[in-house]
C-alpha positions as CSV (number, residue, x, y, z in Angstrom):
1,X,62.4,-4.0,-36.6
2,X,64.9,-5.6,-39.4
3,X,63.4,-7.3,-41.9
4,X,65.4,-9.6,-44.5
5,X,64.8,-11.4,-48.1
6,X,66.7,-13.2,-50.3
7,X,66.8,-12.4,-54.2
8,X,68.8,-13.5,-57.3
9,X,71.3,-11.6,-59.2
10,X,70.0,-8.5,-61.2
11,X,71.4,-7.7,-64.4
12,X,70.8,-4.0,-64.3
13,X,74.0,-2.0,-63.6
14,X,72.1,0.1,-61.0
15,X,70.4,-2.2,-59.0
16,X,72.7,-3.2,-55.5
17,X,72.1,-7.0,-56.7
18,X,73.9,-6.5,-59.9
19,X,76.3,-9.1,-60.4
20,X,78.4,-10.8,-63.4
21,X,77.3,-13.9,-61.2
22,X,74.1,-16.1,-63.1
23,X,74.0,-18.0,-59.5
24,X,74.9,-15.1,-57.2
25,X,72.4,-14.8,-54.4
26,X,71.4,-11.1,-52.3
27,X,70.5,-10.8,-49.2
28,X,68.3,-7.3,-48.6
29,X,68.4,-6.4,-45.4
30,X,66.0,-3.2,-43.9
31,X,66.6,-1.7,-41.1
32,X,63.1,-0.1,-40.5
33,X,62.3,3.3,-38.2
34,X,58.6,3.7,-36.8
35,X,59.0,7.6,-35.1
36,X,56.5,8.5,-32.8
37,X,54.5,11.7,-34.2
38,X,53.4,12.7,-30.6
39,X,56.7,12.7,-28.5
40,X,59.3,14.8,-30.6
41,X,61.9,13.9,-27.7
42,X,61.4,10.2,-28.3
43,X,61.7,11.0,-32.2
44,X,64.6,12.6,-31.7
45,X,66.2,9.9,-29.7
46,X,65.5,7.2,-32.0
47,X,66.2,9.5,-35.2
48,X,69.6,9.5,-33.3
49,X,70.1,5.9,-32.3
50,X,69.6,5.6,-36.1
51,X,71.9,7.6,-37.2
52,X,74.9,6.2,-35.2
53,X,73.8,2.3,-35.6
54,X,73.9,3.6,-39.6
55,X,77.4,5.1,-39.0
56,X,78.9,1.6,-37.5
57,X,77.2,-0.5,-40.4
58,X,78.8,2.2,-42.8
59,X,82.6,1.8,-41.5
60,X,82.6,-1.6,-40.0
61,X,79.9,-4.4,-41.7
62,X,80.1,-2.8,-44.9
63,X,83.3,-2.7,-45.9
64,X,83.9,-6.3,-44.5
65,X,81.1,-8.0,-46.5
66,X,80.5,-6.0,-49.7
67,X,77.5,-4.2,-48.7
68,X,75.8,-0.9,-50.3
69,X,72.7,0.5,-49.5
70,X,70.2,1.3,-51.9
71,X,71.3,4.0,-54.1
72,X,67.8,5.3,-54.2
73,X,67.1,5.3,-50.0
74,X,70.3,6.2,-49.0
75,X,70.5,9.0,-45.8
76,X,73.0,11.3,-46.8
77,X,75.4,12.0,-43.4
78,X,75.7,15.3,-42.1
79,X,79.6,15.2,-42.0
80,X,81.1,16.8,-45.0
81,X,84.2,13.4,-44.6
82,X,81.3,10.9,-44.6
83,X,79.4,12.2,-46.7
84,X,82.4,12.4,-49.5
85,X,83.1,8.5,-48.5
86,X,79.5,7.7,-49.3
87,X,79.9,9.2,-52.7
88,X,83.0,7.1,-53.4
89,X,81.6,3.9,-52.4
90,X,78.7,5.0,-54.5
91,X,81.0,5.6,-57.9
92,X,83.4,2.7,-56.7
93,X,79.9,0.4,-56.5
94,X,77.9,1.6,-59.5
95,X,78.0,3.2,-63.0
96,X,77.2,7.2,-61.8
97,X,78.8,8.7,-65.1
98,X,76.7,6.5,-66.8
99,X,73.4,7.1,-65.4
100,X,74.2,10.8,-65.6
101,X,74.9,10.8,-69.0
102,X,71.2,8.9,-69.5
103,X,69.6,11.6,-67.4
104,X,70.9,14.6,-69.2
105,X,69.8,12.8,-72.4
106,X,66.1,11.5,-71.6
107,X,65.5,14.3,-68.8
108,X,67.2,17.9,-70.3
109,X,65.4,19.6,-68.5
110,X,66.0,18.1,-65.1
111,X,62.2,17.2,-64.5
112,X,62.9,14.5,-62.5
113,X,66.1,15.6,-60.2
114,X,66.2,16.5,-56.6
115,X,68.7,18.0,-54.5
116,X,70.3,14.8,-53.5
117,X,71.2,13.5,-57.3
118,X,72.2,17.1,-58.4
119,X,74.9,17.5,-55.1
């Protein structure tokens, strides 16, 4: 299923709504995955058809309309290239030196981190 809202601007620098825009409008869009827990090859195929549907969003719908996923849900690729585009877009899109510098400030001792913010 996809699902899809509507939201007003957000005036935090790390949301994906952020905008200089008072009037800007967001469309979320979700693209959601229900895996089967009984039938690992059926899993496996979706997990798949997943993965390459959110390859062609990546390099052809997102680019051409300004989209970013959610800093916080995002998949990390496999491929070493995509993975280093993702992290572009990311710094290109949002204020990463920024929120770093918070998080070695309110969280020294790296409570909070995971493998994915520390790569």
């Amino acid at each position: 299923p996809i699902e899809q809202r509507w939201s007003r601007r957000s005036a935090s620098p790390m949301s994906p709504a952020h905008s200089a825009g008072e009037d800007d409008l967001h469309s979320w869009v979700g693209i959601i995955m229900y895996l089967p827990i009984d039938r690992p090859e059926a899993r496996q195929a979706i997990t798949d058809a997943f993965w390459d549907y959110n390859a062609v969003c990546r390099r052809q719908l997102w680019p051409k309309y300004d989209a970013h996923q959610h800093w916080a849900k995002i998949e990390p690729p496999a491929d070493a290239a995509e993975r280093a585009a993702v992290r572009r877009r990311l710094r290109d899109r949002f204020p990463v030196d920024e929120f770093n510098a918070a998080r070695r400030e309110l969280d020294p001792k790296n409570i909070l981190s995971n493998r994915l913010l520390d790569a």
